[in-house]
C-alpha positions as CSV (number, residue, x, y, z in Angstrom):
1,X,13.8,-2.3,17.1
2,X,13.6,-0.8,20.4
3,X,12.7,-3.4,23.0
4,X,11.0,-1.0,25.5
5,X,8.7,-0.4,22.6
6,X,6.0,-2.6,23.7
7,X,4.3,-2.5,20.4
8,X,7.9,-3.5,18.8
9,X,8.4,-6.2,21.8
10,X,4.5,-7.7,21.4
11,X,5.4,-7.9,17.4
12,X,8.7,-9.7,18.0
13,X,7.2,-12.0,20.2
14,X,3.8,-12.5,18.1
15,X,6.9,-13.7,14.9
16,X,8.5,-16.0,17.8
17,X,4.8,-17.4,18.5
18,X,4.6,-17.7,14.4
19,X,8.1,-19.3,14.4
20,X,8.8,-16.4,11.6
21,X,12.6,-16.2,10.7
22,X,13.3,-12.7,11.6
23,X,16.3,-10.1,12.6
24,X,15.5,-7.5,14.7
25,X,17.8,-4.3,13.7
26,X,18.9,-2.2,16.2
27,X,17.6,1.5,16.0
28,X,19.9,3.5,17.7
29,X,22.5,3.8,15.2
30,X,21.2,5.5,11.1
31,X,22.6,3.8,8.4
32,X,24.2,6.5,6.3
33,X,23.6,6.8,2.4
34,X,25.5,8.9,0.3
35,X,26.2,11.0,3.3
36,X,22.1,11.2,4.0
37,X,20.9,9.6,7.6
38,X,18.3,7.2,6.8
39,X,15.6,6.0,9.3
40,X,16.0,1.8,9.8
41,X,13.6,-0.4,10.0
42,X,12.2,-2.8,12.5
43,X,12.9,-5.9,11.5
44,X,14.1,-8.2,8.6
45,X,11.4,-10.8,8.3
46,X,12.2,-14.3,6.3
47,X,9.5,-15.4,3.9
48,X,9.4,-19.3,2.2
49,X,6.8,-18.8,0.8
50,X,7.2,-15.1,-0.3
51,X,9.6,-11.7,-0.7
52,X,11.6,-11.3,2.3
53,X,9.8,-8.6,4.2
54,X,11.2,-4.6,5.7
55,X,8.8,-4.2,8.5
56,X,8.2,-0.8,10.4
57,X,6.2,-1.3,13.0
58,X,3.1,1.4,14.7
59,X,1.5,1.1,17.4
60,X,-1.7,2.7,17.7
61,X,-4.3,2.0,20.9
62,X,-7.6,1.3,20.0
63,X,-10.6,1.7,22.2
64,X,-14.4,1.5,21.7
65,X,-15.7,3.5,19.0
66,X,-12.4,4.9,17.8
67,X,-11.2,4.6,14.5
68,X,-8.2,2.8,12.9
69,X,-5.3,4.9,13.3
70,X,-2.7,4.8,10.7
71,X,-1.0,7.8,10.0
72,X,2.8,7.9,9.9
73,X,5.8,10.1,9.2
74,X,6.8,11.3,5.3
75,X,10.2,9.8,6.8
76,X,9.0,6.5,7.4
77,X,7.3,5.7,3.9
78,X,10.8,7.3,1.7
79,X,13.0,5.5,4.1
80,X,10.7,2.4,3.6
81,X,10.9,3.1,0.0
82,X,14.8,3.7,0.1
83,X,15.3,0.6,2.0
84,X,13.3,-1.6,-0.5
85,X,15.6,-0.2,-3.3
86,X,18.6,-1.0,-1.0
87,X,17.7,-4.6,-0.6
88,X,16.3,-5.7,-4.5
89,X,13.7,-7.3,-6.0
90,X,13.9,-10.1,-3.1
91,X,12.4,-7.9,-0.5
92,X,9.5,-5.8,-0.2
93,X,8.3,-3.0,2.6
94,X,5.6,-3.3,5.0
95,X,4.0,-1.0,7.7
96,X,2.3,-3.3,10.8
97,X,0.0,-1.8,12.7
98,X,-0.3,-3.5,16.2
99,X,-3.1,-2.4,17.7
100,X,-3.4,-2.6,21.3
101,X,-6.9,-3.1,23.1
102,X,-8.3,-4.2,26.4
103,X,-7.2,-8.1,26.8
104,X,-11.1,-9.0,26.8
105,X,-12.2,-6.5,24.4
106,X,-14.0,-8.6,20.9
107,X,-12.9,-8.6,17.7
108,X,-14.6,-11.0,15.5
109,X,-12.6,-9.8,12.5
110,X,-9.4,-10.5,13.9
111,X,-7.4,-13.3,13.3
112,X,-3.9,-12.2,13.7
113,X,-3.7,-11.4,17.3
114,X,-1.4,-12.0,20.5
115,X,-2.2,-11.8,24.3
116,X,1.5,-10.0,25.7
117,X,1.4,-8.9,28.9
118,X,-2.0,-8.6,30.2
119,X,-3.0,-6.7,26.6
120,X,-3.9,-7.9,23.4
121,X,-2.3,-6.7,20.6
122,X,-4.0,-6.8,16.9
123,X,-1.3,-7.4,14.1
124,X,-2.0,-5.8,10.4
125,X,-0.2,-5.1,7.1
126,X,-0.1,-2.9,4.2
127,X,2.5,-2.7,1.8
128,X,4.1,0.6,1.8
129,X,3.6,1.2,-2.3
130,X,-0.1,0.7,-1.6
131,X,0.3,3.3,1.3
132,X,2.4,5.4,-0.7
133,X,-0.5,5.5,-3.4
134,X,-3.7,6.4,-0.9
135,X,-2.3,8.5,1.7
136,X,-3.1,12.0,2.8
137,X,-1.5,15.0,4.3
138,X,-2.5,14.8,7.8
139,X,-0.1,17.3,9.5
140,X,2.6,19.6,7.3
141,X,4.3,20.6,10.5
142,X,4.8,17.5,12.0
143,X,5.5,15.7,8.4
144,X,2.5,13.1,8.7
145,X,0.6,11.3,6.5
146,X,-2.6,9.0,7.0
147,X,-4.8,6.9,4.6
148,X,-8.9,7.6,4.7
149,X,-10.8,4.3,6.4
150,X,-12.0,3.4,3.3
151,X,-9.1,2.8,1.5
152,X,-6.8,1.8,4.5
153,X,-9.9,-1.3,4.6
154,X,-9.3,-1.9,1.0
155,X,-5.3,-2.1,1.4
156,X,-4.4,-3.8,5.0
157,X,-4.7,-7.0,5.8
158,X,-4.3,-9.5,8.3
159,X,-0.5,-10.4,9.2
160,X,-1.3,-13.7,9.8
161,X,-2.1,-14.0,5.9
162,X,1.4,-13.0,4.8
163,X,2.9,-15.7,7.5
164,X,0.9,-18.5,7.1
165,X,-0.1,-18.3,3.7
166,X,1.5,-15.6,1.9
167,X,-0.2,-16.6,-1.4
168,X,-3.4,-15.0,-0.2
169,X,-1.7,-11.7,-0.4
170,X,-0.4,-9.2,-3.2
């Protein structure tokens, strides 16, 4: 995590308002595999009722009209993908997307949300196999990947689902 991230610092304090047992890993250091640098995480998150969560988290602004932004690097999804490995069958990879928006912007379909300072920031998951399954080239020179609106609809879902009631999930 990099605290002067704000999207990193709204998440952390969105799991604080959620009383979510979490460890926040510090970035600015790679873990080295095999003699390979690989990409941390965000944070650990601690499920009861669920597999422990590997959480990268975007931040993407969203304004008006615009569309749900959720591309990300090649890098992110194998190191995801490494990391899940890494940690067993206990824990499972996630990409959140906070969204930020105007504080008194509407979002009827929202439900996993936090007001952090002076913006509001919308919260939402996708499990990085699912990702892995329905993503796109977006850019070969910059090593990106996206999913299509349709199917990032069909795949995310509310954060607050996994942390209240993980059961609604798969």
């Amino acid at each position: 995590m990099i605290r002067s991230n704000q999207y990193e610092a709204a998440f952390e304090a969105y799991l604080r308002e959620q009383r979510t047992a979490y460890v926040a890993v510090d970035e600015t250091r790679r873990a080295l595999m095999a003699d390979v640098s690989l990409k941390s995480m965000d944070f650990i998150v601690y499920s009861a009722g669920s597999q422990n969560l590997l959480i990268d988290v975007k931040g993407r602004k969203r304004t008006g009209g615009r569309k749900w932004e959720n591309w990300v690097t090649v890098e992110d999804i194998s190191a995801l993908i490494k990391w899940q490995d890494v940690f067993g069958a206990d824990f499972r990879s996630l990409l959140v997307f906070a969204y930020e928006s105007a504080a008194d912007a509407e979002h009827p379909e929202s439900k996993s949300f936090l007001q952090f300072r002076k913006k509001r920031y919308d919260f939402y998951g996708v499990w990085v196999d699912d990702y892995r399954q329905v993503m796109k080239q977006r850019s070969p020179r910059w090593q990106t990947v996206w999913v299509p609106n349709a199917a990032y609809r069909e795949c995310r879902f509310p954060l607050s689902q996994l942390l209240i009631d993980p059961s609604t999930v798969v």
